[in-house]
FIKOLZA-1660 file (N, C-alpha, C; in steps of 0.1 Angstrom, whole numbers, plus 5000, padded with zeros to 4 digits):
% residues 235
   i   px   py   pz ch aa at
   1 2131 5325 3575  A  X  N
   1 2119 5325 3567  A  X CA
   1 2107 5325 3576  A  X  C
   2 2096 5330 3573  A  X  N
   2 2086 5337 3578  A  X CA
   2 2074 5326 3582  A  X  C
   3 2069 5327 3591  A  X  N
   3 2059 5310 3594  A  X CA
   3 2045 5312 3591  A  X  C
   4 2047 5330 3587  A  X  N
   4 2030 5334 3587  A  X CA
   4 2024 5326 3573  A  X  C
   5 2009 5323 3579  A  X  N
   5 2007 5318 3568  A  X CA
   5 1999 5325 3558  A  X  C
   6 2000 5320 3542  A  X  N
   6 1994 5329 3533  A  X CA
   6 1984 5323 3528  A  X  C
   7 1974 5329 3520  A  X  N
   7 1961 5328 3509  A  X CA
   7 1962 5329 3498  A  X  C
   8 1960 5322 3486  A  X  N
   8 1963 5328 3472  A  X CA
   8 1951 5338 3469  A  X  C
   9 1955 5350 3462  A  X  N
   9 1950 5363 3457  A  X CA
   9 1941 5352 3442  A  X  C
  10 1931 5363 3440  A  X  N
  10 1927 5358 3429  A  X CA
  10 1931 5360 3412  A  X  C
  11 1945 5365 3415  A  X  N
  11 1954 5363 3402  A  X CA
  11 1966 5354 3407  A  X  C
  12 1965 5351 3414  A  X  N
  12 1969 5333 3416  A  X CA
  12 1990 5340 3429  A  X  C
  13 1986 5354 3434  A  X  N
  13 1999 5358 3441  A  X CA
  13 1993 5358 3457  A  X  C
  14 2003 5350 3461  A  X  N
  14 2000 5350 3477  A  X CA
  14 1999 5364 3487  A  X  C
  15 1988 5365 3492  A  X  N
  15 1985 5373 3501  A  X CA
  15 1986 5373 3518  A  X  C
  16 1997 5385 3517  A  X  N
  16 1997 5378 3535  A  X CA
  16 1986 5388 3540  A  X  C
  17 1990 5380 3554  A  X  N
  17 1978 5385 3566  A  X CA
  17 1981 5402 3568  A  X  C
  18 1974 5414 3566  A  X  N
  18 1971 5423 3576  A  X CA
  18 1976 5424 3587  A  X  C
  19 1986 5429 3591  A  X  N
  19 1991 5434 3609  A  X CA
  19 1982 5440 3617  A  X  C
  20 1980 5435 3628  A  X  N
  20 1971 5441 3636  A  X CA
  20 1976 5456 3643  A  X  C
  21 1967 5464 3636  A  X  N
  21 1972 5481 3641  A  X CA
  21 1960 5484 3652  A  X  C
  22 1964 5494 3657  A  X  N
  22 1960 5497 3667  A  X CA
  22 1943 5505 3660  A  X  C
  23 1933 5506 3673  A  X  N
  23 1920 5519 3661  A  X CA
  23 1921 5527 3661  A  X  C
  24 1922 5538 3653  A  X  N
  24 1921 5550 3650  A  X CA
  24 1911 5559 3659  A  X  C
  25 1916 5568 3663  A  X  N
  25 1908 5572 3675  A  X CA
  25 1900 5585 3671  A  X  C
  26 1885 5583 3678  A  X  N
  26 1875 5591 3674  A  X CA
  26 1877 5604 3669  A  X  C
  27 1887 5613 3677  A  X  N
  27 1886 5628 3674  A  X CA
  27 1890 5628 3665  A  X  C
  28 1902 5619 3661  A  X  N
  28 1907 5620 3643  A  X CA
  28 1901 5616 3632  A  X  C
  29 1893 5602 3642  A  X  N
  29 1887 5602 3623  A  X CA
  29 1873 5616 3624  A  X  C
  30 1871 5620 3631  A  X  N
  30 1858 5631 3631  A  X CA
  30 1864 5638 3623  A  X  C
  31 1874 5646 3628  A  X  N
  31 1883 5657 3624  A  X CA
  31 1886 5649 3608  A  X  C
  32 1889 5641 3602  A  X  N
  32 1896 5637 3590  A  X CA
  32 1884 5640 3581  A  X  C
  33 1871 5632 3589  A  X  N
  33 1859 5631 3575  A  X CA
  33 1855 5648 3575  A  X  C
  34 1854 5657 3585  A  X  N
  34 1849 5669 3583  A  X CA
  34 1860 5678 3574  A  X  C
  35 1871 5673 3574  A  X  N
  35 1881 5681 3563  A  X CA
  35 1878 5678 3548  A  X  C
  36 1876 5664 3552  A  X  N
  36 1867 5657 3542  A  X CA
  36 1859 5664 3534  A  X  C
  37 1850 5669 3540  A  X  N
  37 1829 5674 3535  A  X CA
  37 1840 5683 3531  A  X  C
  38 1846 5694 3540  A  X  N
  38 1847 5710 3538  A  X CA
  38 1856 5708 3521  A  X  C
  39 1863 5699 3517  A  X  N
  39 1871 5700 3506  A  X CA
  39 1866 5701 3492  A  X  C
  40 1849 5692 3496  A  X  N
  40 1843 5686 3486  A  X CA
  40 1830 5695 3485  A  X  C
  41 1831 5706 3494  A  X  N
  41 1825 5714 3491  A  X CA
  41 1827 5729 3487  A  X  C
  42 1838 5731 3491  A  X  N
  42 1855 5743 3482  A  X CA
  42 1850 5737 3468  A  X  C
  43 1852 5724 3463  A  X  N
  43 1853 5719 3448  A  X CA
  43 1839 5721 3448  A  X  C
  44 1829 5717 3452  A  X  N
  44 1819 5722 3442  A  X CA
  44 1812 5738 3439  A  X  C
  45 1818 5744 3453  A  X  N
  45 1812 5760 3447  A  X CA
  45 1824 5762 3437  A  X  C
  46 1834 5764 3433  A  X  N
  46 1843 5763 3426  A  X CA
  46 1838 5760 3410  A  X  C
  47 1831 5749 3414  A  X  N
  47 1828 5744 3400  A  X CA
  47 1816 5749 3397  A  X  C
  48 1805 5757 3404  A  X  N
  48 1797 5762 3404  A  X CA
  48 1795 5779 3391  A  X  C
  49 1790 5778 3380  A  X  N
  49 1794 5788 3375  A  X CA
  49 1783 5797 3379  A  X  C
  50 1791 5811 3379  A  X  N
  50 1790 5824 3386  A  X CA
  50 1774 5826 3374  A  X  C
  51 1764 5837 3381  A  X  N
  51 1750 5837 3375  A  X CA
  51 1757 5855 3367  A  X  C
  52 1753 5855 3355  A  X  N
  52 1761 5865 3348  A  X CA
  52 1756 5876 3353  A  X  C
  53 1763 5888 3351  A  X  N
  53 1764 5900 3364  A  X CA
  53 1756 5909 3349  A  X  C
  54 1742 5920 3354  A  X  N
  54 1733 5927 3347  A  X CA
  54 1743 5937 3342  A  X  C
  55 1738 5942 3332  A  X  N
  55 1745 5950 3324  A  X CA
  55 1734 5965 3319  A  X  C
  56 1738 5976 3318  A  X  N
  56 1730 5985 3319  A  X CA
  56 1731 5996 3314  A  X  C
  57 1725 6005 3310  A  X  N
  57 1723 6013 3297  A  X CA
  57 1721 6027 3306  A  X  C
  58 1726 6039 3304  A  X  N
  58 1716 6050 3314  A  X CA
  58 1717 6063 3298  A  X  C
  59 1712 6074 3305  A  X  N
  59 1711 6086 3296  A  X CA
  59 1722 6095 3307  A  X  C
  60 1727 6099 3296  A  X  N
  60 1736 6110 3305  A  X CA
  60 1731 6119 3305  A  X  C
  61 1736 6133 3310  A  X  N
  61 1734 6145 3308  A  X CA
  61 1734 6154 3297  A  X  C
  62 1738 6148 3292  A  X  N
  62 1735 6155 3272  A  X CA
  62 1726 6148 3266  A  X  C
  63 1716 6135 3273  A  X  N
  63 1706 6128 3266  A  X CA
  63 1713 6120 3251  A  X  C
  64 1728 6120 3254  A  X  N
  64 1732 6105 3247  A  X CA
  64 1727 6092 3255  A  X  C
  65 1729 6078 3251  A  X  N
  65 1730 6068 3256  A  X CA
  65 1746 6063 3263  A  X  C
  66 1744 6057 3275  A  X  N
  66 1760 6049 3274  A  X CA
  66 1756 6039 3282  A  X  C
  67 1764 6028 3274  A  X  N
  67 1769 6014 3280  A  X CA
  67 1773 6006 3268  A  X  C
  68 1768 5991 3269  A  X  N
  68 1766 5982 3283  A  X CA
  68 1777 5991 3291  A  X  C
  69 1772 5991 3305  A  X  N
  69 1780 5990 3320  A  X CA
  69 1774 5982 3330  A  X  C
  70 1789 5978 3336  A  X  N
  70 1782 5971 3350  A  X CA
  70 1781 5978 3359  A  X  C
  71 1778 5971 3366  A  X  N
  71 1777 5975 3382  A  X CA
  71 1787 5986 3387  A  X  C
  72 1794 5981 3384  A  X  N
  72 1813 5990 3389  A  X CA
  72 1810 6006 3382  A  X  C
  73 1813 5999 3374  A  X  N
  73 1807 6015 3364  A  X CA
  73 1800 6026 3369  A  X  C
  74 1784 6020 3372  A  X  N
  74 1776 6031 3377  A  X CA
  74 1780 6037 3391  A  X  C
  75 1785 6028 3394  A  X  N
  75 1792 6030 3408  A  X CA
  75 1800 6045 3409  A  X  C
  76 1813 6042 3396  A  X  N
  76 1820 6054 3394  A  X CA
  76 1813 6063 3388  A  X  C
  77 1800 6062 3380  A  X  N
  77 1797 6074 3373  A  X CA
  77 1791 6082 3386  A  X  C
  78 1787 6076 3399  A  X  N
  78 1782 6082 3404  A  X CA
  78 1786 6085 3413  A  X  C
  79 1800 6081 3423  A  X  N
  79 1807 6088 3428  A  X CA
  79 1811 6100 3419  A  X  C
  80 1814 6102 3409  A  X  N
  80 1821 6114 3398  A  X CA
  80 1810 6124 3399  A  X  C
  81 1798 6121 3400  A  X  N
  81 1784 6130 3398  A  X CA
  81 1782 6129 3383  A  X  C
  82 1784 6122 3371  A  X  N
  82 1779 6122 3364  A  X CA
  82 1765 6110 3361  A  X  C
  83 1759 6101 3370  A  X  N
  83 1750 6103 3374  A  X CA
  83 1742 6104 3387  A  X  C
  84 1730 6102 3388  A  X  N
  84 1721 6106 3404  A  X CA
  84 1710 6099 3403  A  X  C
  85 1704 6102 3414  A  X  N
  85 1693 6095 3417  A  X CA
  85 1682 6097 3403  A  X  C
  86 1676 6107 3397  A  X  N
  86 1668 6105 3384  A  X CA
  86 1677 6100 3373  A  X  C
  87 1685 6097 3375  A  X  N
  87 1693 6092 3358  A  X CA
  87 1685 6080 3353  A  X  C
  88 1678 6079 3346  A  X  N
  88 1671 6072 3337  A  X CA
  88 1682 6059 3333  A  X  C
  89 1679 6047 3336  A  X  N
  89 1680 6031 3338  A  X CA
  89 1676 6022 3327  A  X  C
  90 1682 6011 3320  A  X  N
  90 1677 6001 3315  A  X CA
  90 1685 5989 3314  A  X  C
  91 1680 5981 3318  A  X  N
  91 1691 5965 3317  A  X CA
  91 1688 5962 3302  A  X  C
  92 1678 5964 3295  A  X  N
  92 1684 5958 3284  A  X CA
  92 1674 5963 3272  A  X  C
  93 1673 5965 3259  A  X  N
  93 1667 5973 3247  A  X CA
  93 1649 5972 3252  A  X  C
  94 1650 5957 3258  A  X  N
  94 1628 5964 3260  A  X CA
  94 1625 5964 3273  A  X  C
  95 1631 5969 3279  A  X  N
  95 1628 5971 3291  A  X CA
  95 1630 5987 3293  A  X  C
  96 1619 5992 3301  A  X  N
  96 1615 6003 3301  A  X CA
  96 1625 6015 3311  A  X  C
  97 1627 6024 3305  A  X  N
  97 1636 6036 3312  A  X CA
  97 1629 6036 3328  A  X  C
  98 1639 6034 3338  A  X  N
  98 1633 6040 3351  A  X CA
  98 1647 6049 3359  A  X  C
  99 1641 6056 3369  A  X  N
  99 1650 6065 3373  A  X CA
  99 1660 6055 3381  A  X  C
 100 1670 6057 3382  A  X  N
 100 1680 6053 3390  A  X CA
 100 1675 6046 3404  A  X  C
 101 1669 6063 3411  A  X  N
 101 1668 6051 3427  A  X CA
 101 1657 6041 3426  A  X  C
 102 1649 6039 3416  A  X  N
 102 1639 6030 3417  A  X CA
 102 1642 6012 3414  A  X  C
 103 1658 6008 3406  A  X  N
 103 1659 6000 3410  A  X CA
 103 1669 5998 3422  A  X  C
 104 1663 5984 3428  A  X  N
 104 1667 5982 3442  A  X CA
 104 1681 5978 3447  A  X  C
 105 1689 5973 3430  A  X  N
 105 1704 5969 3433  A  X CA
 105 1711 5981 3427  A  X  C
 106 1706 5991 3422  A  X  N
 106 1715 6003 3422  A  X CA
 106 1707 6021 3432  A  X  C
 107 1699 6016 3437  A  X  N
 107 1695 6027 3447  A  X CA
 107 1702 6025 3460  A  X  C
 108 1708 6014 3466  A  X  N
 108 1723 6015 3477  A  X CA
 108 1730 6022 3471  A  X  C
 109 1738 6022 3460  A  X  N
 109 1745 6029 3454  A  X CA
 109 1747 6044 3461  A  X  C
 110 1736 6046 3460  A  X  N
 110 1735 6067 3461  A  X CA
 110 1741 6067 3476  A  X  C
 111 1743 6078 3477  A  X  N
 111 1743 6084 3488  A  X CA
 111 1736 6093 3499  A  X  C
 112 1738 6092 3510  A  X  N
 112 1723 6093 3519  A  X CA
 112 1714 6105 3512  A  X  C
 113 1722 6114 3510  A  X  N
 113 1712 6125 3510  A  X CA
 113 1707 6124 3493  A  X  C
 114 1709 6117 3490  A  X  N
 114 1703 6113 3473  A  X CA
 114 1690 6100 3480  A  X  C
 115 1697 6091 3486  A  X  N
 115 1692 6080 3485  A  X CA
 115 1672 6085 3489  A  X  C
 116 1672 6093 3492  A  X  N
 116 1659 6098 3498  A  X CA
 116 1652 6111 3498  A  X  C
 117 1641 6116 3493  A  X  N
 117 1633 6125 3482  A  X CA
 117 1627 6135 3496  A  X  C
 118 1635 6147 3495  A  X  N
 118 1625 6156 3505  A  X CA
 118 1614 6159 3498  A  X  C
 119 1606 6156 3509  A  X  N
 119 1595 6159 3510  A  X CA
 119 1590 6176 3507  A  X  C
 120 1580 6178 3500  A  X  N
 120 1582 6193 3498  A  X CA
 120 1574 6200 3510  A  X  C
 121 1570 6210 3511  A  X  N
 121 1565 6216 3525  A  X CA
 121 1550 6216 3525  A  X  C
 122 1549 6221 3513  A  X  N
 122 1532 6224 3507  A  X CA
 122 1527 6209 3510  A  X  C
 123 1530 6202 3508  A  X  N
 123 1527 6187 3510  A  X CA
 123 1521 6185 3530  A  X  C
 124 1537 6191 3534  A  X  N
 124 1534 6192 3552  A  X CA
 124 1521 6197 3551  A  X  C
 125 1524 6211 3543  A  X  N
 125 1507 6218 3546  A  X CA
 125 1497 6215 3546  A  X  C
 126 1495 6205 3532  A  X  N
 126 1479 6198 3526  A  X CA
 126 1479 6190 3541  A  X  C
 127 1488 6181 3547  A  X  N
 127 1481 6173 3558  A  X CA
 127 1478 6181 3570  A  X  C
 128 1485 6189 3573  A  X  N
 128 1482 6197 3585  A  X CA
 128 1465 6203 3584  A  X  C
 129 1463 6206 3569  A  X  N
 129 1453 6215 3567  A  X CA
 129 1435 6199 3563  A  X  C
 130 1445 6189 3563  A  X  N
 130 1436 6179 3563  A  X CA
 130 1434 6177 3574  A  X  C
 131 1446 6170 3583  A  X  N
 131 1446 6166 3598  A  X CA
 131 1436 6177 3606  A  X  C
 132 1434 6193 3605  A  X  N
 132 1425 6200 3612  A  X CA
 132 1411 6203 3610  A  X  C
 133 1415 6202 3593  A  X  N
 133 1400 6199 3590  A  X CA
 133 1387 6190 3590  A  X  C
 134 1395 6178 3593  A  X  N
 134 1391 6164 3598  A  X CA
 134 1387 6167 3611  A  X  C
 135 1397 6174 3621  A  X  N
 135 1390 6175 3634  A  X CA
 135 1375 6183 3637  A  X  C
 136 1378 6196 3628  A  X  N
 136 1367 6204 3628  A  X CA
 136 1353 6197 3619  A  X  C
 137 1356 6193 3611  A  X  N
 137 1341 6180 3600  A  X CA
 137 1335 6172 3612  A  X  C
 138 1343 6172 3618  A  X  N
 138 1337 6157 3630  A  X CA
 138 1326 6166 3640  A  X  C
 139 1336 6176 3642  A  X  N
 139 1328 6182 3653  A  X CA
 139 1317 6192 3651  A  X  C
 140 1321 6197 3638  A  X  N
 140 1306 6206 3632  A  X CA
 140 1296 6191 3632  A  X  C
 141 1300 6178 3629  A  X  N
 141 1289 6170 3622  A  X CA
 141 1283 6164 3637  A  X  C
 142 1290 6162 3647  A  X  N
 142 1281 6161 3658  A  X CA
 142 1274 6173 3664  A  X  C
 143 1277 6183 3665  A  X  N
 143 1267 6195 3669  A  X CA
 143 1254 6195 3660  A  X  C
 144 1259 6192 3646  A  X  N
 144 1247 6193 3637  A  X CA
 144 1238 6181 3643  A  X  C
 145 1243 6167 3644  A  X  N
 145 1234 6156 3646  A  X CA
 145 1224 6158 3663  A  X  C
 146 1232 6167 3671  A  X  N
 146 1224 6172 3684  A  X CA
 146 1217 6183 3679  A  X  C
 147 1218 6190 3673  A  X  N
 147 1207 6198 3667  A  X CA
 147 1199 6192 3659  A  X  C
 148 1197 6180 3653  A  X  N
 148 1184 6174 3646  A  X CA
 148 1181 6168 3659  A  X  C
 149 1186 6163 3665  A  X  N
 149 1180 6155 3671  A  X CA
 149 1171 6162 3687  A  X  C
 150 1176 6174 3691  A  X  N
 150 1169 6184 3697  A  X CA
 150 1157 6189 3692  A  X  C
 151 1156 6191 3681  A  X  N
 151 1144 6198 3673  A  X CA
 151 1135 6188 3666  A  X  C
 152 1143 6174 3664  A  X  N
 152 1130 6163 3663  A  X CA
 152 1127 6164 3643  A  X  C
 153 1122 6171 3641  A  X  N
 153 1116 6163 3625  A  X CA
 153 1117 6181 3621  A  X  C
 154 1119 6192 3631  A  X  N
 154 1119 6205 3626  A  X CA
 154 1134 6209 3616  A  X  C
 155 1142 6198 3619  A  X  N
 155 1157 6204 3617  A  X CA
 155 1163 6189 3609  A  X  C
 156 1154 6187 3602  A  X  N
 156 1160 6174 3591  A  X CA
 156 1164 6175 3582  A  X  C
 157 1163 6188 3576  A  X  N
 157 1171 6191 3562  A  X CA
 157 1185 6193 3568  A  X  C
 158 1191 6188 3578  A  X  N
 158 1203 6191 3587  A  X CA
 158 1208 6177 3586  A  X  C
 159 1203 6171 3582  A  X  N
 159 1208 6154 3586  A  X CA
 159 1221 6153 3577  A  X  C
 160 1215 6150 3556  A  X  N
 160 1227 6156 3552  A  X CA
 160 1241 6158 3555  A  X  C
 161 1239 6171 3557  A  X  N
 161 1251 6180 3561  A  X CA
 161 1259 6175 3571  A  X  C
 162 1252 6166 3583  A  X  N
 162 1257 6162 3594  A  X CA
 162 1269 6148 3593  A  X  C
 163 1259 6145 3584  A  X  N
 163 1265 6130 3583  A  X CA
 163 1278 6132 3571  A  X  C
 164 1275 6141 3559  A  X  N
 164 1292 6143 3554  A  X CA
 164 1300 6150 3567  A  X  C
 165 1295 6159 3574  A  X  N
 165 1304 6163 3577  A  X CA
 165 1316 6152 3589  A  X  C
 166 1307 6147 3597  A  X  N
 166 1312 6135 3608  A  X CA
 166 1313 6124 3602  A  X  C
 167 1311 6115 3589  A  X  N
 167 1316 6108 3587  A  X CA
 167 1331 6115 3572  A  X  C
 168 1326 6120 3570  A  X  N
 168 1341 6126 3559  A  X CA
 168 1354 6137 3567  A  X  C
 169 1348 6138 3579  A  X  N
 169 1357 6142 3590  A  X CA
 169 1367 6130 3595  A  X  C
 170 1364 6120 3598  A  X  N
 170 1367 6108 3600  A  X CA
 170 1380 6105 3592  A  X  C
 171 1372 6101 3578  A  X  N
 171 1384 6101 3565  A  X CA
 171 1396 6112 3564  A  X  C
 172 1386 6123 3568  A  X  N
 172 1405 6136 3566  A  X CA
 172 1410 6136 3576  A  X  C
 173 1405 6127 3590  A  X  N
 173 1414 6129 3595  A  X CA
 173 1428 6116 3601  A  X  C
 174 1426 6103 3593  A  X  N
 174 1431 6095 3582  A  X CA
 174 1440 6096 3572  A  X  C
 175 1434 6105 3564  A  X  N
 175 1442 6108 3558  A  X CA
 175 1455 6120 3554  A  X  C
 176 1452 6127 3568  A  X  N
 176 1462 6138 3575  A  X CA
 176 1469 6135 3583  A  X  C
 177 1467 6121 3589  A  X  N
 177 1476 6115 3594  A  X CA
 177 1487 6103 3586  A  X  C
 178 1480 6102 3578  A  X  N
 178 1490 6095 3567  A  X CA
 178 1499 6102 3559  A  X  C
 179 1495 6111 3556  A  X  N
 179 1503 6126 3549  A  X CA
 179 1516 6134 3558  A  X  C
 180 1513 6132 3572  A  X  N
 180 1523 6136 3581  A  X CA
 180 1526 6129 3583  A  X  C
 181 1530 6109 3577  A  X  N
 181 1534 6102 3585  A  X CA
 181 1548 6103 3574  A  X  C
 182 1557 6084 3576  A  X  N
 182 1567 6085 3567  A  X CA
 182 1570 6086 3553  A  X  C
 183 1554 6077 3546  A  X  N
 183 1556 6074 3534  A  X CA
 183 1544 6084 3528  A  X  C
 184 1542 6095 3528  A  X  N
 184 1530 6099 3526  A  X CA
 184 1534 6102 3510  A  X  C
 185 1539 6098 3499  A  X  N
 185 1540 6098 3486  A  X CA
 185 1527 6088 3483  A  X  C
 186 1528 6076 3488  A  X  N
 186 1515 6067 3488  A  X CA
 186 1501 6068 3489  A  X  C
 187 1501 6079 3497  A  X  N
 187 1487 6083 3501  A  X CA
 187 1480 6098 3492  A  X  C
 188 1489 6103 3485  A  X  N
 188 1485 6115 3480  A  X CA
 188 1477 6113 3473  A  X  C
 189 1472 6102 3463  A  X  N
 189 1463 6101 3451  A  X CA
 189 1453 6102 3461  A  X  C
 190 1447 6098 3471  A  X  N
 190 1436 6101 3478  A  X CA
 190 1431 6114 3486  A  X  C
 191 1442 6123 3483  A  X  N
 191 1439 6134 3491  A  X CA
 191 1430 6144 3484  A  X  C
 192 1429 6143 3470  A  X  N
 192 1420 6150 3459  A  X CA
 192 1402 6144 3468  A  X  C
 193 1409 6133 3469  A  X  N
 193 1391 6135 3474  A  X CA
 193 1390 6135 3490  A  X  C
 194 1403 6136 3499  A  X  N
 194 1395 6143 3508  A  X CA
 194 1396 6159 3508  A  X  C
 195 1401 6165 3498  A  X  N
 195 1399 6179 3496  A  X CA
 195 1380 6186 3488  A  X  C
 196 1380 6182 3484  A  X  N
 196 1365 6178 3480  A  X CA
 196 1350 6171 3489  A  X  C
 197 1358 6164 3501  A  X  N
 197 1349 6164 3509  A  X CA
 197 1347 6176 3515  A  X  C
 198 1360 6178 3518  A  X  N
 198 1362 6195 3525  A  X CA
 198 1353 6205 3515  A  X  C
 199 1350 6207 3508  A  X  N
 199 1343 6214 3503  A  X CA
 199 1327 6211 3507  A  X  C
 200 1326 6198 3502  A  X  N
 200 1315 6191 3504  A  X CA
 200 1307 6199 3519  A  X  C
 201 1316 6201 3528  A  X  N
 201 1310 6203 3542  A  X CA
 201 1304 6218 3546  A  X  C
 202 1300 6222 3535  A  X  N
 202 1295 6236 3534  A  X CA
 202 1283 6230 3537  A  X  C
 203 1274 6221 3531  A  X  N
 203 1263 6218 3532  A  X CA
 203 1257 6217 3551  A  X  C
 204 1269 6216 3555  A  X  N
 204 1267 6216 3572  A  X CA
 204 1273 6230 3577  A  X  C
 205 1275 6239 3568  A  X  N
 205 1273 6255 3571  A  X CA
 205 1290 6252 3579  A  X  C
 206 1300 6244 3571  A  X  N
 206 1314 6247 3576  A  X CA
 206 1322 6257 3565  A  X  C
 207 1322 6267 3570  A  X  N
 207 1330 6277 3556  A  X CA
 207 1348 6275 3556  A  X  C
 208 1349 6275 3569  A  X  N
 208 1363 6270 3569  A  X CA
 208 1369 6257 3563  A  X  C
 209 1363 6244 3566  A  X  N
 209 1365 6234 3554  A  X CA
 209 1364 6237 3536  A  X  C
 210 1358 6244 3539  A  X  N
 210 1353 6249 3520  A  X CA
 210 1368 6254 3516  A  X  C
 211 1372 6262 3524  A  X  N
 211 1387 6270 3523  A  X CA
 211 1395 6262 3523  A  X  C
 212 1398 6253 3530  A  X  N
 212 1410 6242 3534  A  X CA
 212 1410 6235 3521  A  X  C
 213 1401 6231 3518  A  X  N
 213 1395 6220 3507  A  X CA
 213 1400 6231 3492  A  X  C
 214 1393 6242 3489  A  X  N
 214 1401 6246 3481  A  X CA
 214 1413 6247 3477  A  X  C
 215 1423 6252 3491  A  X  N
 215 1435 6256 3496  A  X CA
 215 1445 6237 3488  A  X  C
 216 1436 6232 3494  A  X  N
 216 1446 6218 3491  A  X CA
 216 1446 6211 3479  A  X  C
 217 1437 6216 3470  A  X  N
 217 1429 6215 3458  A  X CA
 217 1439 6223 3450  A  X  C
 218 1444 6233 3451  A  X  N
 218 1453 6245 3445  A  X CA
 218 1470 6239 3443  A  X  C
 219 1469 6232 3459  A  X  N
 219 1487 6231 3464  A  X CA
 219 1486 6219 3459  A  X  C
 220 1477 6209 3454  A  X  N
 220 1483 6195 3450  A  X CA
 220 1485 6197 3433  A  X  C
 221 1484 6210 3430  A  X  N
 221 1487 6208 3413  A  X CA
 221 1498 6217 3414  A  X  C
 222 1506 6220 3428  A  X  N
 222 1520 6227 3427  A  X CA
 222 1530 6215 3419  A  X  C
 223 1536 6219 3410  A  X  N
 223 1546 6216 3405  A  X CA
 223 1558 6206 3411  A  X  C
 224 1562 6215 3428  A  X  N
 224 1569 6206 3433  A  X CA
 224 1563 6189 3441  A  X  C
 225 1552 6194 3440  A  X  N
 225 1546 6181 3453  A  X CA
 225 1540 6169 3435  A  X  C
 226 1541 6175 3426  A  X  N
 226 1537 6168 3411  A  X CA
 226 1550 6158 3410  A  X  C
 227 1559 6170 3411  A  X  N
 227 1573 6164 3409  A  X CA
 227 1576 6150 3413  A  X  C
 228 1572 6157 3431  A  X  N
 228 1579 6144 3441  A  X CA
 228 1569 6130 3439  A  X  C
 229 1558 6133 3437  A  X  N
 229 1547 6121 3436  A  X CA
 229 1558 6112 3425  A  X  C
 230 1560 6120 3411  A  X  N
 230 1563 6107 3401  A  X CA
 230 1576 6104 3404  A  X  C
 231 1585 6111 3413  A  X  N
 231 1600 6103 3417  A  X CA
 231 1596 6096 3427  A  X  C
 232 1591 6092 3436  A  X  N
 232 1586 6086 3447  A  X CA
 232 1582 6072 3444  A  X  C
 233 1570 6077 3438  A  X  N
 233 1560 6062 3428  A  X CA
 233 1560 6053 3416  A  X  C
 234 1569 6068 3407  A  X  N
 234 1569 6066 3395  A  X CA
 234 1555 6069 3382  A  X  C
 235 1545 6073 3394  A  X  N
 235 1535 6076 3387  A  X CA
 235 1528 6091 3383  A  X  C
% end
């Protein structure tokens, strides 16, 4: 019989003493409580309910409707080629038609040479023909400003002409460099009016700007560069 001695429990059964065990050594209990967190945090994404996946409506090619589809869907309609980068988009009855690559979780979708709108040429053109005309505005408008300023109060109906030409030289040549850069869809709405300065610069006896200015006046109501502006912008 046993000499250890006991305690009564507080439902009245004796309690013996605890054995003395050895302590548990640092790296395991570290390791035990971090298996710990990681379990209790498995159970709560788990328990976490999923945010419902968008659902989406397009026009096909015969200008029926189809869906709801998800994600997966457009996926295959568009590996198949039954749709593309303009296929007209809608998550849901009031929300407005937009082309395919314009939203941002189905324009990865496409494929490189979809995912991205050539540029048309006439477009290259308008900048090149801004970018030079810009050079030459500047430089007609400083010869003009040394010719008023040589002749004194004789050659002041020159002032004018000088000052559109070197300061609206300035702007096209801005905005010929924005046109030849990456995103020059952005910059086009402004190019109506540096084509019109270009005109403008006749008053400084530039005939070659008057032409350019025309010339870009003509090619920004081409059809293709109309096109690319509203797939680009949307507008």
């Amino acid at each position: 019989m046993s000499d250890t001695p006991t305690e009564p429990t507080p439902d009245g059964e004796e309690k013996k003493d605890k054995p003395n065990l050895p302590p548990i050594p640092e790296e395991v209990r570290k390791a035990s409580l971090h298996q710990e967190r990681n379990f209790k945090e498995e159970t709560s994404a788990r328990d976490t309910p999923e945010p419902p996946s968008l659902e989406y409506t397009i026009i096909g090619g015969d200008g029926e409707e189809y869906g709801p589809a998800s994600k997966k869907d457009i996926t295959r309609w568009i590996q198949t080629g039954k749709a593309n980068r303009n296929t007209l988009v809608r998550t849901n009855p009031q929300a407005s038609w937009k082309p395919l690559c314009q939203l941002p979780e189905l324009k990865n979708l496409l494929p490189n040479e979809q995912n991205e709108e050539k540029k048309p040429g006439k477009l290259t053109a308008i900048g090149i023909m801004t970018l030079i005309g810009g050079i030459l505005a500047v430089l007609v408008g400083i010869g003009e400003a040394v010719g008023v300023i040589s002749s004194l109060c004789f050659a002041c109906f020159l002032i004018p002409g000088a000052a559109v030409s070197f300061f609206g030289g300035i702007f096209m040549i801005v905005q010929g460099t924005l046109l030849l850069g990456q995103n020059p869809a952005q910059h086009i709405h402004r190019t109506r009016i540096s084509a019109s300065i270009q005109i403008a610069c006749i008053l400084a006896g530039d005939v070659v700007n008057l032409i350019l200015g025309i010339l870009n006046h003509v090619f920004l109501s081409d059809r293709a560069i109309v096109d690319y502006r509203k797939k680009t912008t949307g507008n």
